[in-house]
N, C-alpha and C positions, 0 to 999 in steps of 0.2 A: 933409590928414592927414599928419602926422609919420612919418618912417620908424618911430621908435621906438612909439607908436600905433599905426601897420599893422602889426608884428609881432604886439604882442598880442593885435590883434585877429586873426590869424592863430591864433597858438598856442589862445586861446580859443574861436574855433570848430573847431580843429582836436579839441583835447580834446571838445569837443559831440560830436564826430562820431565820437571813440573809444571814447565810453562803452559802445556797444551790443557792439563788438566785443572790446574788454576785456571786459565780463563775460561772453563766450565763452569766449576766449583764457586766463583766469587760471584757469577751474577748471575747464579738458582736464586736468593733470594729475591732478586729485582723482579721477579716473573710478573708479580701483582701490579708493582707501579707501571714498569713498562705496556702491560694490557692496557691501563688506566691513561698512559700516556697516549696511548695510539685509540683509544676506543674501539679494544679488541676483545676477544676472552684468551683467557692463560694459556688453553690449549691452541692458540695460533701462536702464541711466542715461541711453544716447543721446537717453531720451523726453525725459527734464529739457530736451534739447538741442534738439529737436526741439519743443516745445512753447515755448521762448525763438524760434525762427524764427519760428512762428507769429503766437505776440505782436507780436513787434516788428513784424510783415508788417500784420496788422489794425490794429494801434493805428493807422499811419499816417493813414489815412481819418480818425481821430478829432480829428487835430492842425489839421489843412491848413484847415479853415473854420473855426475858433475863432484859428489865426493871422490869416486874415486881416479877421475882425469886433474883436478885443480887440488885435492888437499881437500883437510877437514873443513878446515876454517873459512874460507873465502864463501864458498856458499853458506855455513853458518852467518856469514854476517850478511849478505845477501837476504835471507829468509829472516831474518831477527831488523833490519832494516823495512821488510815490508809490513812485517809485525805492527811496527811501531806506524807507521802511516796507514791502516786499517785501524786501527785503536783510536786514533785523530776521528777516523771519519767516523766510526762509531758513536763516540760524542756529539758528532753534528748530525747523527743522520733524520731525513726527515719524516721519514715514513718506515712500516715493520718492514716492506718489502727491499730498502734503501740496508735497513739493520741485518736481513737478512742473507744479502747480498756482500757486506761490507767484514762480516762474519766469515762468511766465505772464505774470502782474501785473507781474511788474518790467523784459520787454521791452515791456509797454505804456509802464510810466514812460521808460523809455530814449531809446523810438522818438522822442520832444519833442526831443529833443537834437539827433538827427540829420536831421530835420527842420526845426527853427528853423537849425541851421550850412548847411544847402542855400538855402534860402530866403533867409538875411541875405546870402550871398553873391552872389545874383540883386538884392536891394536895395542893396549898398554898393558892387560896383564894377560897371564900367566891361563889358558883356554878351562884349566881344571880350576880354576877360584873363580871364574865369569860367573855365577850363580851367587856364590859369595859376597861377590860384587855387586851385583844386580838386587841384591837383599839388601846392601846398606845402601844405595840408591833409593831405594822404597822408604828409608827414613827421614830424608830430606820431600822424595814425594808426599812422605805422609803429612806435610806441613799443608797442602793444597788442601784437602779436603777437611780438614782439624781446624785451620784455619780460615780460608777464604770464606767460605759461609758465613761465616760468624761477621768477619769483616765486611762483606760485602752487604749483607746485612744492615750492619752499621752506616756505611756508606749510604746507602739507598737511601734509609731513614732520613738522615741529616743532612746530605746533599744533594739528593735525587738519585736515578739510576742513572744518570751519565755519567758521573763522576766515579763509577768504576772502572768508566773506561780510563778512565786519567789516570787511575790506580796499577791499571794493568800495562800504561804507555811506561808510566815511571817504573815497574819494574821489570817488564822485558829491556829497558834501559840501559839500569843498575845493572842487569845481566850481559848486555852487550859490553859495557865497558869493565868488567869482570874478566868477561872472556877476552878480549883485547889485551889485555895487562898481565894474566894470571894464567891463560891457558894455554899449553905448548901445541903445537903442531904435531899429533901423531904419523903423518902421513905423508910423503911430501909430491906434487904432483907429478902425476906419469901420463905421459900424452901417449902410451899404448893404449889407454882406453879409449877408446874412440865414441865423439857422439853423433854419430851417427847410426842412422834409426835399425840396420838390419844389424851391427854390431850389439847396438843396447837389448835388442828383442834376444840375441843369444846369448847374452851376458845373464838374462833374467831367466830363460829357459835352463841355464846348465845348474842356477841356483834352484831351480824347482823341479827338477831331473834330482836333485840329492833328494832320496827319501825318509831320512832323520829330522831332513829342514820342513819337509813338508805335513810330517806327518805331529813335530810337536808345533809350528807356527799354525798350521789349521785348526789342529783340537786346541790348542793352546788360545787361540782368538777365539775361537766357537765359547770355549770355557770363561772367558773373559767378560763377553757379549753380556751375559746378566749384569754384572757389575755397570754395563754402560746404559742399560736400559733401567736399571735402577735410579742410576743418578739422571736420568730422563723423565722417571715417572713420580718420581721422589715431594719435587714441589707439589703435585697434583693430590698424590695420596696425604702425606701431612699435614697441608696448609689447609687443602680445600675438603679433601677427604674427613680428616681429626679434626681441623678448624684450629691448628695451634698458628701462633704468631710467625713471622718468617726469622722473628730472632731466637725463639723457641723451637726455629726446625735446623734453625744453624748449628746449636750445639746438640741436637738430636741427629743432623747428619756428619757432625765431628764426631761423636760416640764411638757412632758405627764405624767410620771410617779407620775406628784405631784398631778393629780386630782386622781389615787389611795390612793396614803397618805393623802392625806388630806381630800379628802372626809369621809374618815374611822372617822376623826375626829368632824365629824356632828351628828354620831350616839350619842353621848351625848344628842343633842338636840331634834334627833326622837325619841332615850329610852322615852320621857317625854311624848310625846304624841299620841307613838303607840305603839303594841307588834309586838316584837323580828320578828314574824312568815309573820308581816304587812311589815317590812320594806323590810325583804327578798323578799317577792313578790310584790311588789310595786317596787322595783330597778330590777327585770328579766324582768319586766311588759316593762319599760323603754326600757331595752338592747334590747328586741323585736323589738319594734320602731324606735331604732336611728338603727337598723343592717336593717334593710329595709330599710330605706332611704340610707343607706349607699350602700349597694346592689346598687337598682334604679340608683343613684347618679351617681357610679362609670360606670353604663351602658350607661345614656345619658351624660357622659361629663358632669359635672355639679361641681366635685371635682377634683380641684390644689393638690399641697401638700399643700395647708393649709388647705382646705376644710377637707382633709384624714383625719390632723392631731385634725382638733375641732371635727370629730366626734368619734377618735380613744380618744381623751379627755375626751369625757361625757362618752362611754364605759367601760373605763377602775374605772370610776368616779363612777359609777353603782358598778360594782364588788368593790372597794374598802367597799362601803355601806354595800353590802350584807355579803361580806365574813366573818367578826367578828360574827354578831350573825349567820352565819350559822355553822361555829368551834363551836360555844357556846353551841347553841341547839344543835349540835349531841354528844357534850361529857358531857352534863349535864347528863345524867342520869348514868354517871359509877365514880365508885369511886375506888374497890378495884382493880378492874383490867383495871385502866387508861391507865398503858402503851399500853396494847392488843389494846384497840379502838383506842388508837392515833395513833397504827403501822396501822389499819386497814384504818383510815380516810385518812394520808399520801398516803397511797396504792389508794387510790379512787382518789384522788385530782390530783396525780402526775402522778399517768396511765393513767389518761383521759388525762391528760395535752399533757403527752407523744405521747400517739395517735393521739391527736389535730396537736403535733409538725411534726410527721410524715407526717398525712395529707396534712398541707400544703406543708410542701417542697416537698414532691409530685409534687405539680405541677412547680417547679422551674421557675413560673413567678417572671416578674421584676415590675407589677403592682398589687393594694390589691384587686383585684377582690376576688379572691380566699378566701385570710383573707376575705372580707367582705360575703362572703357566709357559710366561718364554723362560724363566727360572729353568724350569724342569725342562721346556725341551732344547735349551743351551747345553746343560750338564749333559742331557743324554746321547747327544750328537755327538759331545766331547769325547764321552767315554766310549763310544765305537769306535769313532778314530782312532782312536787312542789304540785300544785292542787292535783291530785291524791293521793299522800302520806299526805297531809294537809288534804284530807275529808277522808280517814283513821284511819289518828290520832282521828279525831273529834269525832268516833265513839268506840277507841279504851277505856277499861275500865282501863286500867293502864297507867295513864300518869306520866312520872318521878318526884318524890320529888322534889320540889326547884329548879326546873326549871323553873318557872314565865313564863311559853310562853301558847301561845295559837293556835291553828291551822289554818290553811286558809281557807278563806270561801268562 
């Protein structure tokens, strides 16, 4: 493969893997018009948000055994096809419950994207650089949240909140015919997979019978969870909590958003001098820490919004660390039936997340008390896991080929 070839096919499954998170990221700042449009308050929009977790969380199951009987691609365009007719209807929709609904459908389309970009990256390279991978994937992701805010933002202001959606039609698009022209076929279909329903339930039982997949894809989603209950409670705490502008919470949520991406990008220099299994619990060990102080902090008065904001920085800073080798080590050990465990890992990541999102807006505060307490009890659940499932493994006599990790100790 060509340098010039490995990028794009970098950048192109990085963008796969944006899609779902860009059409989060772009229309937090619409929160306020769309209330204003439906004569709601902001915390009933969170549903629209909250019902996108959902989606994208179920669709997963739907991808993972249609990847692996027909090929990468054909479902890919399938789920990037519905994408694009959910986005239509989102534009026209005429009521929250119609947007909430229509929402729905378009994290199911999405979830194909992010899904097919896990999976081709378990078929195209090398199982010891998947982490590696998955780190420069987060630099193209990191365009979602750096971005879209800001844009959507702008959007909003100047053409109302519908016209995001128009934003999001044209470029889940621009992606479909990308992939069409640019992206090869990792996979090519095998009718042993069978879809039928008692073959798919044991196809999904033998990937969660591996205790490496389960034990970094759980902690690994548990871990995760904050970061999506963040970006849930985000518009609530800044806009209406601080009272700053939603163009003003755009580049306050790109900020933050860059010690995700970029931190991701240090795992280069911790591969050199620790394992895979160290760095994961050494960054939940952290998110422990700064979610207690953050707790605490938020009880005696002790954080501004800039206080919220440096310690919602290092947290997020944390999970960017952890998440690459934690995708790494749970799909290292599958090869022929990738797509099953990447439908299954999405399913763990996006349901927790979903539940996270619910949770908070649950409590429809205008302060991060709340985020700072599923903060703390996300990292903490992470980190048992983690422990627990790590002196498992240690014990376990089958550990996966070519997966370079080692367990926690």
């Amino acid at each position: 493969m060509t340098t010039q070839r490995y990028y794009i096919l970098i950048f192109i499954l990085g963008a796969l893997t944006a899609l779902g998170p860009f059409s989060i990221d772009m229309y937090l700042p619409g929160f306020p018009a769309i209330a204003k449009s439906f004569h709601i308050t902001t915390a009933e929009v969170t549903l629209s948000l909250s019902s996108f977790f959902i989606g994208i969380s179920l669709g997963q199951i739907l991808y993972g055994p249609l990847l692996d009987r027909y090929g990468r691609k054909k479902p890919l365009y399938a789920g990037l096809v519905l994408y694009l007719v959910a986005s239509a209807g989102c534009y026209f929709a005429p009521s929250i419950q119609a947007l909430i609904a229509l929402r729905f459908i378009q994290a199911i389309g999405s979830c194909a994207a992010g899904v097919v970009s896990m999976t081709m990256v378990r078929d195209l390279f090398p199982v010891e650089d998947n982490a590696k991978i998955f780190s420069l994937l987060l630099l193209v992701l990191g365009a979602s949240p750096m971005i879209a805010p800001t844009l959507g933002g702008f959007i909003a202001s100047a053409f109302g909140w519908q016209a995001i959606f128009v934003a999001l039609f044209l470029l889940a698009f621009v992606i479909l015919i990308t992939v069409i022209i640019f992206l090869p076929e990792s996979r090519q279909p095998d009718k042993s997979h069978s879809l039928k329903a008692k073959p798919i339930l044991l196809g999904f039982w033998e990937v969660i019978r591996e205790p490496q997949f389960i034990t970094y894809a759980v902690g690994g989603g548990i871990a995760l969870s904050g970061l999506f209950a963040y970006v849930t409670d985000s518009p609530m705490i800044f806009m209406e909590g601080y009272g700053i502008s939603n163009h003003t919470y755009g580049w306050i949520f790109a900020i933050l958003a860059m010690g995700f991406v970029c931190s991701s990008q240090l795992n280069r220099i911790f591969s050199k001098y620790y394992q895979p299994d160290q760095i994961v619990g050494g960054a939940v060990s952290l998110m422990v820490a700064i979610s207690i102080l953050f707790f605490v902090g938020l009880n005696y008065g002790w954080f501004g919004i800039g206080g919220t904001a440096v310690i919602i920085f290092i947290f997020l800073s944390c999970i960017g660390i952890l998440n690459p080798h934690a995708a790494a080590l749970s799909m290292a050990p599958f090869e022929k039936n990738a797509g099953t465990a990447a439908s299954l890992f999405g399913l763990l990541q996006w349901g927790i997340a979903g539940l996270s999102a619910i949770a908070v807006s649950m409590f429809k505060s205008t302060t991060p008390i709340p985020l700072a307490m599923i903060m703390f009890i996300s990292a903490l659940l992470a980190l048992v896991i983690l422990y627990i499932g790590g002196r498992s493994l240690k014990n376990h006599p089958k550990m996966s080929q070519g997966s370079n990790v080692r367990v926690l100790h």
